[in-house]
N, C-alpha and C positions, 0 to 999 in steps of 0.2 A: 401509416405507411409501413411497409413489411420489408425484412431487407434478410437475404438468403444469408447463408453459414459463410460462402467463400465473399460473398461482399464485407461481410461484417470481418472478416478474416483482414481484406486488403486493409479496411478503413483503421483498423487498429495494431494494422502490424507495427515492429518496431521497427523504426530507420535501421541502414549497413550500417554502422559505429564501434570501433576499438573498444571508446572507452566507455563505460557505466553509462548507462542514458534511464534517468529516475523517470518514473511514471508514479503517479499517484491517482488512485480513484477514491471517489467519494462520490455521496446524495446528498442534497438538499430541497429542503423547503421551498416554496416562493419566497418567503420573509425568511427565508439565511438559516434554519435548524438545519445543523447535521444531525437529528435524532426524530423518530414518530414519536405523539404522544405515550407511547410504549417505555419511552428512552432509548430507545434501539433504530439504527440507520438501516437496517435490515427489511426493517416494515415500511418503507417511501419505497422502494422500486418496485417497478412491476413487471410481467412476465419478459421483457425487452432489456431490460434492467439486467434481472438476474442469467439472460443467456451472455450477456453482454461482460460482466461479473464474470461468470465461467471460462471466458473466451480469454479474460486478460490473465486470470490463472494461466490456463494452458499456455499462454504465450511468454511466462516467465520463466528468468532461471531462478531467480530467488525473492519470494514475498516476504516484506516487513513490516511486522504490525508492531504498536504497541500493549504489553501486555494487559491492560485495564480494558483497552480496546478486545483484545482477545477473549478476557472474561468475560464481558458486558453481552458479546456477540456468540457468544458459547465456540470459540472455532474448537474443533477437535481433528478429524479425519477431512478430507475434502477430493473430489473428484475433481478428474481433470480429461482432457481429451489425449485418451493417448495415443490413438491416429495421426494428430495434428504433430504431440512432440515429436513422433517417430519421423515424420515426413520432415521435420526442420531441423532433424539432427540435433532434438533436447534430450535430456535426462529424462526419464522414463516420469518423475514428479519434479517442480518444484520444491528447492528450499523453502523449508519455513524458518526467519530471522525472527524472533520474540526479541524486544527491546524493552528492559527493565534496569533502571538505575537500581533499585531495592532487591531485582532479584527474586522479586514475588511472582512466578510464573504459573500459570494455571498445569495442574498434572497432568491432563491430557496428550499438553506441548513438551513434558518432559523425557521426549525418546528419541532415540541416537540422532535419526536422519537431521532434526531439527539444529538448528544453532541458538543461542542466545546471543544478544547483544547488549555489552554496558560496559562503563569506564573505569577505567585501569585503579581506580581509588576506591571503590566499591568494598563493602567489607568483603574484610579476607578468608574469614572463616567459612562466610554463605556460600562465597565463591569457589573455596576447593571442595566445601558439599556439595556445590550441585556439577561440575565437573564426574564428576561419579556419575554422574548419568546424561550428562548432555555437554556436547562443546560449548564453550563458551571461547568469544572474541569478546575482548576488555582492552579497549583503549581511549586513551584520553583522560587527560588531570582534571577530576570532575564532571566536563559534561564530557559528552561522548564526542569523540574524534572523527565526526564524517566522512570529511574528506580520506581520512585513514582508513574506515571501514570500507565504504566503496573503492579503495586500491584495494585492500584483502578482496573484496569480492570478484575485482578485474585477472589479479594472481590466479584466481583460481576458477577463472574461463567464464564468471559469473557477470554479463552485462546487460542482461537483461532487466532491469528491478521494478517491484510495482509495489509499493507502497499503500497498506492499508489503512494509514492512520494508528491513532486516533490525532486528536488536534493538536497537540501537545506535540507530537513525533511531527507532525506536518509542518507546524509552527519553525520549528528549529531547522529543516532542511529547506524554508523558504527564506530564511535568516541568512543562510547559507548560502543563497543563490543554485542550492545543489535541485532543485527542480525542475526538470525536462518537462514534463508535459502533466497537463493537467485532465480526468477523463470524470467531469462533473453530470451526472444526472441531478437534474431538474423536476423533482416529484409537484406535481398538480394540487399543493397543499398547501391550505395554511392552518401554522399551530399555533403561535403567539407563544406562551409559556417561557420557557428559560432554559432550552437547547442550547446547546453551545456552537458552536460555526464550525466550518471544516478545517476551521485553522487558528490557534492560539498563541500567542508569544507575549514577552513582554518589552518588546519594541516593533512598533508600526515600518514599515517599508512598501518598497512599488517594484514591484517585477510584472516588468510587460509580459501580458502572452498575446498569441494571433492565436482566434477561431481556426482553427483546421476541419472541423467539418460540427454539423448539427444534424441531430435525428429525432423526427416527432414521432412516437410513440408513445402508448397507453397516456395519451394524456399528456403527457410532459414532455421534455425533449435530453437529448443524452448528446452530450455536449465533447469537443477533444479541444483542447487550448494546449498552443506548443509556445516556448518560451523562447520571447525575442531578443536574441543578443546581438544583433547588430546594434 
């Protein structure tokens, strides 16, 4: 099934909302790997996938990865549509938010535009070195203060978010209840091996979502799950 630029535009715009409305995308397996035999989540989608991928960029004010995740996937530079920001009154790119407790941030992601994100206990010395080259937000005693960082990102007109993973970051904002919608493709695959899932923590919980819409494509289906809070 083929589905045009402005369709695929309506099906993943963001709701009207004031405040922060999290999005997260992720691939997986049939059998639950967020990774190809590769190790990389990069290699499950396919041509519908990666327009798809593209589209939730352009439609953000600011992407949040974490940074293992950023290494693993090589993120450096990234296109976006800039017809689309211009028409919806965005920022000419998306922020890029690197999330590293250690501070260990790939150097590609170490220039101006981008932000860091980690907590406020973080050593101190990493931290006013890497200030020298990239903002950094640091909040929170230990782990990082969420709910805090998404008010800084609301202060400062940023409500759009789309969260790139990896598990670990997904883990702790579904801990949180802080996840809006979920935007899972469905690759046509099975690995077996010892992928890790789109989401890791170390306490289990249940946050409903409702299907918002499914697309069968290349094979597999690219899926939107909004989170039920009634």
């Amino acid at each position: 099934m083929t589905h045009d630029a402005d369709e695929l535009e309506r099906l993943y715009a963001y709701p009207a909302t004031e405040r922060p409305w999290v999005r997260t995308n992720f691939v997986s397996t049939l059998d639950g790997g967020a990774a190809g035999a590769d190790g990389k989540s990069g290699s499950l989608g396919g041509e519908t996938d990666t327009t798809v991928f593209a589209l939730l960029r352009s439609l953000a004010d600011v992407i949040v990865v974490g940074a293992g995740t950023a290494r693993d996937e090589g993120y450096a530079h990234y296109a976006v549509d800039a017809d689309l920001r211009a028409r919806l009154g965005l920022s000419p790119v998306p922020v890029m938010a690197v999330v590293s407790r250690r501070l260990d941030i790939p150097e590609p992601l170490l220039v101006p535009d981008n932000l860091v994100v980690t907590s406020a206990t973080t050593d101190p010395a990493r931290l006013a070195a890497l200030r020298g080259s990239v903002e950094v937000l640091a909040l929170g005693d230990g782990e990082i203060d969420w709910p805090g960082v998404l008010a800084e990102f609301a202060d400062r007109g940023w409500t759009r978010i789309l969260c790139e993973g990896g598990p670990s970051l997904h883990g702790e904002l579904i801990a949180q209840d802080l996840v809006d919608e979920l935007c899972l493709t469905i690759a046509p695959i099975l690995t077996a091996g010892a992928a890790p899932r789109i989401a890791h923590g170390t306490h289990g919980t249940d946050r409903r979502m409702e299907l918002a819409h499914s697309i069968e494509a290349d094979g597999g289906l690219l899926t939107r799950w909004v989170r039920d809070r009634g």
